[in-house]
Jmol script that loads the backbone (N, CA, C; Angstrom):
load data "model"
ATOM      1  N   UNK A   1      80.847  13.806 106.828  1.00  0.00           N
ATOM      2  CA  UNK A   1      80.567  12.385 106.843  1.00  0.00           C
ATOM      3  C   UNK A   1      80.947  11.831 108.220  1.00  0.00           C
ATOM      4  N   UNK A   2      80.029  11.049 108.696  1.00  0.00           N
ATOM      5  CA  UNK A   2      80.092  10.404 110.216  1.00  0.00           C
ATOM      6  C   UNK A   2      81.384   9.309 109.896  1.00  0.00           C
ATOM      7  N   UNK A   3      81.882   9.112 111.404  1.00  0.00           N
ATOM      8  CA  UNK A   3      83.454   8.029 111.457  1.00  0.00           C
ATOM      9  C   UNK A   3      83.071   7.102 111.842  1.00  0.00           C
ATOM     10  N   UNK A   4      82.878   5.721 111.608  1.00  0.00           N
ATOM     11  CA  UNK A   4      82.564   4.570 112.022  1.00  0.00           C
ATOM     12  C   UNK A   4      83.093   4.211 112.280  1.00  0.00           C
ATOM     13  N   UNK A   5      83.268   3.286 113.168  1.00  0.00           N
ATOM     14  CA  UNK A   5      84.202   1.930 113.883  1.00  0.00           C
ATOM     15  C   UNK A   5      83.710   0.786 113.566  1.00  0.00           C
ATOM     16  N   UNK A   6      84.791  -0.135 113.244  1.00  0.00           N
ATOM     17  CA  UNK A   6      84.738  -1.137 113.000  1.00  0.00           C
ATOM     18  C   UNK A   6      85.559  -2.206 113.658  1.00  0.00           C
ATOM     19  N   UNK A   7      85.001  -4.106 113.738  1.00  0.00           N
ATOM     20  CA  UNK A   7      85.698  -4.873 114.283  1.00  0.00           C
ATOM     21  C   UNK A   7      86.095  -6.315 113.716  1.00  0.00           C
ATOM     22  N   UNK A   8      87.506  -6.478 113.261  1.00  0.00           N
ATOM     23  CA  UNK A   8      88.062  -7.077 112.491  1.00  0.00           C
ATOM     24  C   UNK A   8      87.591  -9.105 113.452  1.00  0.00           C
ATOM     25  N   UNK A   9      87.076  -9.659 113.056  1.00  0.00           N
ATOM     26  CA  UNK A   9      86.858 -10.638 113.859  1.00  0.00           C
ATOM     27  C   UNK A   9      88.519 -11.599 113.525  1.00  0.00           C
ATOM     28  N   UNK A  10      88.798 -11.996 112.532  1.00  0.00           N
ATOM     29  CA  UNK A  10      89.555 -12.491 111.947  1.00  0.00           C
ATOM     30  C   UNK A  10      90.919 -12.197 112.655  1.00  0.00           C
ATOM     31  N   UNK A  11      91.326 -10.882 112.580  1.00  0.00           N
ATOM     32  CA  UNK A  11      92.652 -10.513 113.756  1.00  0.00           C
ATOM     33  C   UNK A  11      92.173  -9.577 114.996  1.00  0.00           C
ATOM     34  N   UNK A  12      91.516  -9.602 114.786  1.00  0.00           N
ATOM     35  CA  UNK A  12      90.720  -8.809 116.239  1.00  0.00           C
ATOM     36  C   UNK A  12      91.632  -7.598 116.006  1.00  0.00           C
ATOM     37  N   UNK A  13      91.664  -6.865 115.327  1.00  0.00           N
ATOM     38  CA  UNK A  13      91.619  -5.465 114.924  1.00  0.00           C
ATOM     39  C   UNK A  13      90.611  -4.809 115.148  1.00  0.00           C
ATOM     40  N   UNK A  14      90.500  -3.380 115.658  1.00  0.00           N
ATOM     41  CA  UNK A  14      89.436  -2.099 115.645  1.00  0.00           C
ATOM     42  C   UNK A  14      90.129  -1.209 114.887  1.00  0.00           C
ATOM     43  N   UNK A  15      89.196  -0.441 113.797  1.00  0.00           N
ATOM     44  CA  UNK A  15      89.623   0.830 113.123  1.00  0.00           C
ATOM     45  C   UNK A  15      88.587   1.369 112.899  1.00  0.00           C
ATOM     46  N   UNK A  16      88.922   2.132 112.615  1.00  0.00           N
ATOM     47  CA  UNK A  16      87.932   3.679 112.317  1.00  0.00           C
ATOM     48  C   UNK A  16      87.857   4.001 110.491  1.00  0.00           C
ATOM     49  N   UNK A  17      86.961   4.697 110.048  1.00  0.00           N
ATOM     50  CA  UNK A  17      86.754   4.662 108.963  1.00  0.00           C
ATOM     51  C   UNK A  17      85.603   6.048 108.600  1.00  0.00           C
ATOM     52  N   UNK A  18      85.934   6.663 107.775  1.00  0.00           N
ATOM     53  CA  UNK A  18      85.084   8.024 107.200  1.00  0.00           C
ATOM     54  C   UNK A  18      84.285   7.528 106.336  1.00  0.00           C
ATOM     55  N   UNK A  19      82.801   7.582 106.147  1.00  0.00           N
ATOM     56  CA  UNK A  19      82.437   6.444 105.230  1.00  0.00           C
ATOM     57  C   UNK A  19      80.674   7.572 104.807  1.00  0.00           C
ATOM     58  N   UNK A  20      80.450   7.128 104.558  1.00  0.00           N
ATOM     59  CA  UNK A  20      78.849   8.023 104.595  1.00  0.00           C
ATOM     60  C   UNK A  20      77.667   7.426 104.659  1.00  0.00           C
ATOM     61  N   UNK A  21      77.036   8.444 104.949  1.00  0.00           N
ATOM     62  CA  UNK A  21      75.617   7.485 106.039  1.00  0.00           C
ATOM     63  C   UNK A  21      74.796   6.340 104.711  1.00  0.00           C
ATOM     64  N   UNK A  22      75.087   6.546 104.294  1.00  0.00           N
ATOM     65  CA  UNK A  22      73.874   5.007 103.034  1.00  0.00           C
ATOM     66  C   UNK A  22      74.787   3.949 103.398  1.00  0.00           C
ATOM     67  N   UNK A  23      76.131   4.185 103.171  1.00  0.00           N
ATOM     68  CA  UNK A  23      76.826   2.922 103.790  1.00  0.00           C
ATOM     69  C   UNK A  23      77.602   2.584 105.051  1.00  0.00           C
ATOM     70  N   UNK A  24      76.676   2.776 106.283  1.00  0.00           N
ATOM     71  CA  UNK A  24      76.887   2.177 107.652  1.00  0.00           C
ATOM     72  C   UNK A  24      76.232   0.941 107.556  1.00  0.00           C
ATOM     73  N   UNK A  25      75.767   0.338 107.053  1.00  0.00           N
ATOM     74  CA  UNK A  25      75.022  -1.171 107.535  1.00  0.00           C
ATOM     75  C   UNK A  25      76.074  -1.948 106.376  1.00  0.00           C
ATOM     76  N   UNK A  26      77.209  -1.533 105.793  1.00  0.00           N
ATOM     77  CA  UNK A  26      77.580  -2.071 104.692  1.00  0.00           C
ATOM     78  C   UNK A  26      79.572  -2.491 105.617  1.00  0.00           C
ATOM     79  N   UNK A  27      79.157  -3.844 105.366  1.00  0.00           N
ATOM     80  CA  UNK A  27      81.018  -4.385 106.106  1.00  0.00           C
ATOM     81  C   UNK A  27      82.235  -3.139 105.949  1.00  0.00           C
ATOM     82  N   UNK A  28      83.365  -3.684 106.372  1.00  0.00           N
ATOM     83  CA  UNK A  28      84.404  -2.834 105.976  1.00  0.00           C
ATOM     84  C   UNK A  28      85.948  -3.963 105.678  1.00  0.00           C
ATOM     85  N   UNK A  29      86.432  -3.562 105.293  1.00  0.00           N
ATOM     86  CA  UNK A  29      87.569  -4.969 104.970  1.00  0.00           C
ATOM     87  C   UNK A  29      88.820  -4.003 105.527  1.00  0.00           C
ATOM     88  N   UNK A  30      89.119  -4.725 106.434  1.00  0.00           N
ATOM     89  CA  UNK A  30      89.672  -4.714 107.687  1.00  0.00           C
ATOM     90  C   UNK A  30      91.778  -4.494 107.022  1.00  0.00           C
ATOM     91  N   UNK A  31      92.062  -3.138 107.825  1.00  0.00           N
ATOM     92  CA  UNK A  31      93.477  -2.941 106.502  1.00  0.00           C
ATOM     93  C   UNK A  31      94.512  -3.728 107.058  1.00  0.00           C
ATOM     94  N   UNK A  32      94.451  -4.280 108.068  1.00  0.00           N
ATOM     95  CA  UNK A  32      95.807  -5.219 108.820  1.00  0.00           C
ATOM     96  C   UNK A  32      95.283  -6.621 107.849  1.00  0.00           C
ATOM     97  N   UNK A  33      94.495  -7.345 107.819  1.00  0.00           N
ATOM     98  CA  UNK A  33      94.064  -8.886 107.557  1.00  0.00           C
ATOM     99  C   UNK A  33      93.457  -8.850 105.982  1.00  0.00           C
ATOM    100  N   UNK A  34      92.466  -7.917 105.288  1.00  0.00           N
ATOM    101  CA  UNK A  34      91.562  -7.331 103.916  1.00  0.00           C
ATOM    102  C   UNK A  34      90.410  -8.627 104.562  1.00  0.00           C
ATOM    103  N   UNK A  35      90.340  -9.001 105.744  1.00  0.00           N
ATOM    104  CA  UNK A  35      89.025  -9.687 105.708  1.00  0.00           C
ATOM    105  C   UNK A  35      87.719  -8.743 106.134  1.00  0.00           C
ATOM    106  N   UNK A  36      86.467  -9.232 105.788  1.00  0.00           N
ATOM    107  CA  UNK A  36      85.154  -8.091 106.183  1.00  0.00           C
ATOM    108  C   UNK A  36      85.475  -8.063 107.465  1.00  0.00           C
ATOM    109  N   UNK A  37      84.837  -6.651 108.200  1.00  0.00           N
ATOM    110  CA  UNK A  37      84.909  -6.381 109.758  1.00  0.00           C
ATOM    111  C   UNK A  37      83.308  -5.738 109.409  1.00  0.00           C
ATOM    112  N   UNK A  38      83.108  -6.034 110.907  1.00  0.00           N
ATOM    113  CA  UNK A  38      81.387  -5.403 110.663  1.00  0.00           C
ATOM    114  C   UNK A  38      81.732  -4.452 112.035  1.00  0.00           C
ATOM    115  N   UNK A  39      80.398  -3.420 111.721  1.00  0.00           N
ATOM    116  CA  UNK A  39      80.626  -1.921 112.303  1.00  0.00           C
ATOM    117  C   UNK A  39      80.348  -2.208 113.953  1.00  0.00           C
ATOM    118  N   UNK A  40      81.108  -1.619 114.541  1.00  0.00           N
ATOM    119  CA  UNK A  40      80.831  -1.728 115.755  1.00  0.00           C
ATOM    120  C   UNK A  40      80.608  -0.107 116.663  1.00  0.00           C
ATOM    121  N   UNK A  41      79.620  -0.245 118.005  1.00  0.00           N
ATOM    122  CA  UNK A  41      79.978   1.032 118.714  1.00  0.00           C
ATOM    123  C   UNK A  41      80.450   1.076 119.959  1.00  0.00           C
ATOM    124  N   UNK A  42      82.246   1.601 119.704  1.00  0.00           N
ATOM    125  CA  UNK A  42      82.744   1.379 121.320  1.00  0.00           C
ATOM    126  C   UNK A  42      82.628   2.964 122.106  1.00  0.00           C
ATOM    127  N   UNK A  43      82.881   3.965 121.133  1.00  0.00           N
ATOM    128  CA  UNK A  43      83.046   5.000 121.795  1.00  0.00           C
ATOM    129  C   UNK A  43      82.076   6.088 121.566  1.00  0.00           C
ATOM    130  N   UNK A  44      81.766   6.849 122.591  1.00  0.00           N
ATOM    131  CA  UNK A  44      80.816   7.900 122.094  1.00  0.00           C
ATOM    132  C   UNK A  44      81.068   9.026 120.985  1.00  0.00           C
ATOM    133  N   UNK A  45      80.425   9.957 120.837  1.00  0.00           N
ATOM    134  CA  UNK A  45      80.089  10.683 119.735  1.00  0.00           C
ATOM    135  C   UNK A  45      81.379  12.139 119.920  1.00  0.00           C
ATOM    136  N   UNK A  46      81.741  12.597 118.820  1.00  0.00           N
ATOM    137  CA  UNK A  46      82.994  13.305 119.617  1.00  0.00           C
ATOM    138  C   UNK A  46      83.191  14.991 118.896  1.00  0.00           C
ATOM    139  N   UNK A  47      81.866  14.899 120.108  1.00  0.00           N
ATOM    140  CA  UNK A  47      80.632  16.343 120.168  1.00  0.00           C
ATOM    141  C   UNK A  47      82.216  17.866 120.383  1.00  0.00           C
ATOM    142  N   UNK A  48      83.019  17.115 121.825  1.00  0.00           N
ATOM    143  CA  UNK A  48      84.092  18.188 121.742  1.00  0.00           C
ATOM    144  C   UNK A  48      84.855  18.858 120.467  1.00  0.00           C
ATOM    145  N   UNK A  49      85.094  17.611 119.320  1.00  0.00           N
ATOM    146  CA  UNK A  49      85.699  18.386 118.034  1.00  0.00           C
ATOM    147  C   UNK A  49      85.113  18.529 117.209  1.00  0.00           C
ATOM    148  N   UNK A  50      84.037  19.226 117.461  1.00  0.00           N
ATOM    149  CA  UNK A  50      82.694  19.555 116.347  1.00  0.00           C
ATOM    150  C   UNK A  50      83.028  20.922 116.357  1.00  0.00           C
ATOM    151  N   UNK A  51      82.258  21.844 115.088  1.00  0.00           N
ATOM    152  CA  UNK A  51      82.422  23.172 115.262  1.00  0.00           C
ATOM    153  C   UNK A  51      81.434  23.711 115.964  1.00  0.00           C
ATOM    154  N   UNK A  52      81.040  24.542 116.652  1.00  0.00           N
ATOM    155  CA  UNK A  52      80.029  24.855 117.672  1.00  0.00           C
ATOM    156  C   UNK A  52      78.776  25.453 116.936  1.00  0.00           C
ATOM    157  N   UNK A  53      78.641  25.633 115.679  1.00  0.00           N
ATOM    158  CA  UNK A  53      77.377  25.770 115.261  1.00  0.00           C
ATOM    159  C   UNK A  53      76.855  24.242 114.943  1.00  0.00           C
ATOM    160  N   UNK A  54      77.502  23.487 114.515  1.00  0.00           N
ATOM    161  CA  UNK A  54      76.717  22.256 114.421  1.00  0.00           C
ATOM    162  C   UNK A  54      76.455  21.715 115.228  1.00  0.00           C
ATOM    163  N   UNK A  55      77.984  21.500 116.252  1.00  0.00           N
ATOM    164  CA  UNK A  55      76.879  21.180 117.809  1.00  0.00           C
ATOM    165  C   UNK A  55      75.452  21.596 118.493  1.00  0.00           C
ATOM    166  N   UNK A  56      75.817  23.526 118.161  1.00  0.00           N
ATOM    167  CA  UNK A  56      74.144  23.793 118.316  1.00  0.00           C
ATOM    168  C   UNK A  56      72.471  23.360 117.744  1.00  0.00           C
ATOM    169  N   UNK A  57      73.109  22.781 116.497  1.00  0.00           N
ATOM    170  CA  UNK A  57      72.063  22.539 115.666  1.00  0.00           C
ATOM    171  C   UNK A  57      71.634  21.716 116.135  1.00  0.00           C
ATOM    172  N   UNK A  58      72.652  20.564 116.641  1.00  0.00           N
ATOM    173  CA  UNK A  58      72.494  19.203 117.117  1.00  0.00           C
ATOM    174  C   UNK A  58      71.417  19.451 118.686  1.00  0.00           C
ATOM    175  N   UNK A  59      71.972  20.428 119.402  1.00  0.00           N
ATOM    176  CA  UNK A  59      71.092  20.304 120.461  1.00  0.00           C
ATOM    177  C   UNK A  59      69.935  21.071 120.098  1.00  0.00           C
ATOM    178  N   UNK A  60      69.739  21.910 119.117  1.00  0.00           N
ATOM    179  CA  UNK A  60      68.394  22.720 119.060  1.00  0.00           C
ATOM    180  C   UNK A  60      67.556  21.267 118.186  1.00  0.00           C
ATOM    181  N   UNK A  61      68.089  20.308 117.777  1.00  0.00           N
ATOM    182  CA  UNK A  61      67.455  19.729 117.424  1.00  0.00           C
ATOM    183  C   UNK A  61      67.185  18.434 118.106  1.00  0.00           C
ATOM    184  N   UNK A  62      68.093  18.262 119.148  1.00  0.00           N
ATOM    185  CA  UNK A  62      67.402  17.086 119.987  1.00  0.00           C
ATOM    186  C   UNK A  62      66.504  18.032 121.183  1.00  0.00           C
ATOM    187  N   UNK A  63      66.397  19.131 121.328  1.00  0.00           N
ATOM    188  CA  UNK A  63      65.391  19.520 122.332  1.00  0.00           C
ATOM    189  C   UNK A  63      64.363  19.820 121.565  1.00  0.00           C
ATOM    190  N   UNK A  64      64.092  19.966 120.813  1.00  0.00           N
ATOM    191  CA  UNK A  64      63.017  20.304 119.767  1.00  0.00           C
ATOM    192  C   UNK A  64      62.251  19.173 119.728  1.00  0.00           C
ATOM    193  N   UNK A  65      62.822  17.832 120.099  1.00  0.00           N
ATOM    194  CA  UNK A  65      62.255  16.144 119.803  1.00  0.00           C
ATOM    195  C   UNK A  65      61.123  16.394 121.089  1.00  0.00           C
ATOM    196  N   UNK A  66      61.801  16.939 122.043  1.00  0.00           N
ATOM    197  CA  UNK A  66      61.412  16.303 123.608  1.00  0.00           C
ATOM    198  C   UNK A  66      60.241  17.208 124.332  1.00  0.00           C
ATOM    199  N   UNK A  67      61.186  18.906 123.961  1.00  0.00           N
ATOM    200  CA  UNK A  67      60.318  20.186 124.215  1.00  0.00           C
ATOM    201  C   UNK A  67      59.794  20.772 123.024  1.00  0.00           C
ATOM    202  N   UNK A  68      59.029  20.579 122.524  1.00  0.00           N
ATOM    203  CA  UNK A  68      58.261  21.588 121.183  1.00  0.00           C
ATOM    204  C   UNK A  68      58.385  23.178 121.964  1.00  0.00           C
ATOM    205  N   UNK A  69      58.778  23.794 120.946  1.00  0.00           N
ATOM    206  CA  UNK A  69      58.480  25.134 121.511  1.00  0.00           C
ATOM    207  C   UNK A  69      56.921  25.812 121.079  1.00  0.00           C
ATOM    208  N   UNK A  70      56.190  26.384 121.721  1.00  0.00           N
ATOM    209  CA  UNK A  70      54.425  26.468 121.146  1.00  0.00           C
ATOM    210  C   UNK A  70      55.086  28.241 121.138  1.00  0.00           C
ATOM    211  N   UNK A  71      54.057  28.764 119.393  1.00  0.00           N
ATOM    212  CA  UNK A  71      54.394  30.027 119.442  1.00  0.00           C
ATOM    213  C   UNK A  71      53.442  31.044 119.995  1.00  0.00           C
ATOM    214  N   UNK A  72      53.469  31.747 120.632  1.00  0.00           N
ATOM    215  CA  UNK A  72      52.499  32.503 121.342  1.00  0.00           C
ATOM    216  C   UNK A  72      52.306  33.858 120.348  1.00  0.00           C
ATOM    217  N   UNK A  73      52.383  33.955 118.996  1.00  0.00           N
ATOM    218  CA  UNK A  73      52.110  35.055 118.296  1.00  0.00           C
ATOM    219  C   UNK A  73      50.894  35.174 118.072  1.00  0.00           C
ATOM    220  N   UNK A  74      50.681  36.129 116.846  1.00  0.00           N
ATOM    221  CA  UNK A  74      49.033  36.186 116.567  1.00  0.00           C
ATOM    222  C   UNK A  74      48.441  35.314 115.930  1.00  0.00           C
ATOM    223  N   UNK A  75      47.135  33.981 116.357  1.00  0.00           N
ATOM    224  CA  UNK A  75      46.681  32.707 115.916  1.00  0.00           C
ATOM    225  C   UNK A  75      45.832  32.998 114.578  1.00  0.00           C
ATOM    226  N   UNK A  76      45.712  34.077 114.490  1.00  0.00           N
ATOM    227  CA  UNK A  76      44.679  34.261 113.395  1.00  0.00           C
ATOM    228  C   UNK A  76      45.280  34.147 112.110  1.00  0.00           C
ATOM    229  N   UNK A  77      46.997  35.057 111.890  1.00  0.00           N
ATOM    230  CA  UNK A  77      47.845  35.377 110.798  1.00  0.00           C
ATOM    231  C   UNK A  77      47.013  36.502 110.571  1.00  0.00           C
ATOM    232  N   UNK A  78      48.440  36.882 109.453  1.00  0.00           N
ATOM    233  CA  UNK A  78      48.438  38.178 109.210  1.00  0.00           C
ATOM    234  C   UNK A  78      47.211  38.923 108.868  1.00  0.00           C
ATOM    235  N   UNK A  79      46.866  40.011 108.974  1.00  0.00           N
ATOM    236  CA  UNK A  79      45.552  40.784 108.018  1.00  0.00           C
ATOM    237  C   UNK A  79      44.046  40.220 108.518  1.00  0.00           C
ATOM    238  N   UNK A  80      44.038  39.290 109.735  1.00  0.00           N
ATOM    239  CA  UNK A  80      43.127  39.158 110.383  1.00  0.00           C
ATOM    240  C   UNK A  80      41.891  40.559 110.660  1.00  0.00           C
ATOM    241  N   UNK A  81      42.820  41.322 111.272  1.00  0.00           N
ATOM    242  CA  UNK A  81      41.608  42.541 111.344  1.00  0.00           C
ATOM    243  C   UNK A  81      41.597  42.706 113.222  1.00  0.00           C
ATOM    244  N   UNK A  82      41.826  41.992 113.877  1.00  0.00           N
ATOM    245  CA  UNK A  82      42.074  42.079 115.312  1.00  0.00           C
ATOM    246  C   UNK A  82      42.459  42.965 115.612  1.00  0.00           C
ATOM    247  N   UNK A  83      42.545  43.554 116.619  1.00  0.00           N
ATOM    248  CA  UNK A  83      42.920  44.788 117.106  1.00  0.00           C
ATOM    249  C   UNK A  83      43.870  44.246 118.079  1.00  0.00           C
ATOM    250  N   UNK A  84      45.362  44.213 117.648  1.00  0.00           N
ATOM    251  CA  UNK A  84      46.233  44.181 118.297  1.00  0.00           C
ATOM    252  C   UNK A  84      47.025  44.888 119.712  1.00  0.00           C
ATOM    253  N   UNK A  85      46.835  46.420 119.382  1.00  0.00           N
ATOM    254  CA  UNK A  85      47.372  46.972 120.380  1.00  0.00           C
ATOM    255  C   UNK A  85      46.856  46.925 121.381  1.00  0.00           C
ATOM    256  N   UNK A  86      45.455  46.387 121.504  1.00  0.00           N
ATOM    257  CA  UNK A  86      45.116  46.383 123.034  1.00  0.00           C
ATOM    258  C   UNK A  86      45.543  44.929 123.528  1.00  0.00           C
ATOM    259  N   UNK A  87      45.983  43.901 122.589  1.00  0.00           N
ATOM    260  CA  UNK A  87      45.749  42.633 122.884  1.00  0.00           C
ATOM    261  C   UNK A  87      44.653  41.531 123.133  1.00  0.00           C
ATOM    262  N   UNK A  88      43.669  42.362 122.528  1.00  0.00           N
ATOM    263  CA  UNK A  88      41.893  41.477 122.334  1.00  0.00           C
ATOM    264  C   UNK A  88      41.711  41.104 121.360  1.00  0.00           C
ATOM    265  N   UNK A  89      40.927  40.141 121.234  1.00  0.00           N
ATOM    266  CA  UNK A  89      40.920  40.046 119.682  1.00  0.00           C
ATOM    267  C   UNK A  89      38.973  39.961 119.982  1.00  0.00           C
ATOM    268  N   UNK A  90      38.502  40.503 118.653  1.00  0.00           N
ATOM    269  CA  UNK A  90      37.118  40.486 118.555  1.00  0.00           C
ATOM    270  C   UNK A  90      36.023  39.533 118.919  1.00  0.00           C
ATOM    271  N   UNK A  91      35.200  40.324 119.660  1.00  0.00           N
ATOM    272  CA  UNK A  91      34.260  39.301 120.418  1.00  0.00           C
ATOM    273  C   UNK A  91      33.226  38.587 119.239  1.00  0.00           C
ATOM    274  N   UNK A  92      33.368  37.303 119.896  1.00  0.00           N
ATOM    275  CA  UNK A  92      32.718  36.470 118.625  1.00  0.00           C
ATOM    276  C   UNK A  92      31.368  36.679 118.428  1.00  0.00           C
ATOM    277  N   UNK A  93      30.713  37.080 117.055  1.00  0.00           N
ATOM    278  CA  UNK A  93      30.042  37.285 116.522  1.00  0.00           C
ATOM    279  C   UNK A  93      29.699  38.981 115.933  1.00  0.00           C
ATOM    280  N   UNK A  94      30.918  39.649 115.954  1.00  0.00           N
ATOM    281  CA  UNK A  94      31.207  40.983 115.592  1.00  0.00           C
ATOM    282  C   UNK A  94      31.974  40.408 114.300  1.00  0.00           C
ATOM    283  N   UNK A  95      32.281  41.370 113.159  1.00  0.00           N
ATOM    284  CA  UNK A  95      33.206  40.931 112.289  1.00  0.00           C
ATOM    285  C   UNK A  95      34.452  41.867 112.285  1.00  0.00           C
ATOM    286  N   UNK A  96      35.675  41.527 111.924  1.00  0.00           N
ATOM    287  CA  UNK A  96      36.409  42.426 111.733  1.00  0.00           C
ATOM    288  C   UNK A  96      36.041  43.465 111.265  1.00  0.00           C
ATOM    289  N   UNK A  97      36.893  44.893 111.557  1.00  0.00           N
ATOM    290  CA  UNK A  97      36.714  45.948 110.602  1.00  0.00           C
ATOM    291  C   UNK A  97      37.251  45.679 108.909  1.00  0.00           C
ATOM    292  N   UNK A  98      36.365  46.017 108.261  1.00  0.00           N
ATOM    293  CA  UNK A  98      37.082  45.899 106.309  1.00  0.00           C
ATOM    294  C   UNK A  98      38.110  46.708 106.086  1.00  0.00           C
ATOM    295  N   UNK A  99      39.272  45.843 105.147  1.00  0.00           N
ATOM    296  CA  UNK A  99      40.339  47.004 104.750  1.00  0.00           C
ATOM    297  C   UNK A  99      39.580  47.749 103.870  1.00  0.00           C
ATOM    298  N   UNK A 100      40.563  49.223 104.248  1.00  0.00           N
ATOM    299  CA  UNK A 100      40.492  50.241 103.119  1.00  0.00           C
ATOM    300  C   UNK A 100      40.576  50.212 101.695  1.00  0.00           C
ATOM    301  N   UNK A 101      39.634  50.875 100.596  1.00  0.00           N
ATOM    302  CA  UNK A 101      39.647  50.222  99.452  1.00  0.00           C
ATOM    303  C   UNK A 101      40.731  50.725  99.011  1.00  0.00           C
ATOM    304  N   UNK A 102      41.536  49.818  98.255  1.00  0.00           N
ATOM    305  CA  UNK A 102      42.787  50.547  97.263  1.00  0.00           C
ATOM    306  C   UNK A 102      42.752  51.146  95.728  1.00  0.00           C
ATOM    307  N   UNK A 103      41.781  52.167  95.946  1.00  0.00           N
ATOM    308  CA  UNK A 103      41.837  53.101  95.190  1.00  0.00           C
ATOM    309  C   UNK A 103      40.558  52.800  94.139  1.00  0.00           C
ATOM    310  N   UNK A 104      41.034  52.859  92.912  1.00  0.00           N
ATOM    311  CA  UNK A 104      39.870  52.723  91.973  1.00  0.00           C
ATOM    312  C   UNK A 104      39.512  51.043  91.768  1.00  0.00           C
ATOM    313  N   UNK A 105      40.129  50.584  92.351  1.00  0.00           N
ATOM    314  CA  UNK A 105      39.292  48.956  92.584  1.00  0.00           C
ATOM    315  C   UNK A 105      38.639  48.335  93.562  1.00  0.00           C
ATOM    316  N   UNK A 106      37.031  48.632  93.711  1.00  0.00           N
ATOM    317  CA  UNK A 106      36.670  48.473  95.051  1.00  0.00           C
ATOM    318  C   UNK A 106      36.379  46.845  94.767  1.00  0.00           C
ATOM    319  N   UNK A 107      37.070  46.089  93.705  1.00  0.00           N
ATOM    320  CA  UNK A 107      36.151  45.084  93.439  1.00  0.00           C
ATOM    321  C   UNK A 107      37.320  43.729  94.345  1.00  0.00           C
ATOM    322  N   UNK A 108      38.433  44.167  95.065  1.00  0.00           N
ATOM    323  CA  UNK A 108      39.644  43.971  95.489  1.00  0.00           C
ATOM    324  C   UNK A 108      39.877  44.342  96.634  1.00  0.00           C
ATOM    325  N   UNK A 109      38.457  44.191  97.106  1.00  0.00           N
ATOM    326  CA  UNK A 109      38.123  45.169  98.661  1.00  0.00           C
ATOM    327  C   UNK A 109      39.155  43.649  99.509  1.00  0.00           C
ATOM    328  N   UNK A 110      40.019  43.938 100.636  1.00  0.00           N
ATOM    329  CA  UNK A 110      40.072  42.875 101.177  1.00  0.00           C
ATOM    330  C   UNK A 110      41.326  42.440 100.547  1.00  0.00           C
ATOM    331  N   UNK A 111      42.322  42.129  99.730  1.00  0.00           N
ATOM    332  CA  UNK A 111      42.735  42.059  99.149  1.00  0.00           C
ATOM    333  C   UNK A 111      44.258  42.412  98.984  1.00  0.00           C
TER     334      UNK A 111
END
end "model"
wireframe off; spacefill off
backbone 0.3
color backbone group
């Protein structure tokens, strides 16, 4: 759960608070005065005492916003029929080669 800050208008108090994300837009009652304090942002995000897989997540997921990664595998998917090992894929208007029938069901040719 994210730590919010908050700012006591009433005694001009700042505190901090563990709260969960549906209720950030929701006051906080302030523990020096019990009057509402509404959320404030003084300090940044405090990425250093994170555990380092979530930090990663965090950046694989803000570069993911900015840089899409494009996949350079095979466009066709699987069982296409392309001839991979050379790295060509069939000149248009040839058809793939047909899979082999599997056995006594030729009616499953493809398949």
């Amino acid at each position: 759960m994210p730590v919010y800050e908050y700012h006591c208008t009433g005694c001009d108090h700042v505190f901090e608070e563990i709260r969960g994300i549906a209720e950030f837009r929701d006051p906080m009652a302030c523990p020096v005065c019990r009057e509402s304090a509404n959320r404030v942002i003084y300090s940044a995000p405090r990425l250093s005492t994170m555990r380092t897989e979530v930090r990663r997540a965090h950046e694989r997921n803000e570069r993911s916003a900015h840089e899409p990664r494009t996949s350079r595998g095979h466009i066709c998917g699987p069982g296409c029929g392309h001839q991979r090992a050379s790295g060509t894929h069939s000149v248009e208007g040839t058809s793939p080669p047909l899979k082999a029938q599997p056995g006594k069901r030729p009616w499953m040719l493809g398949h």
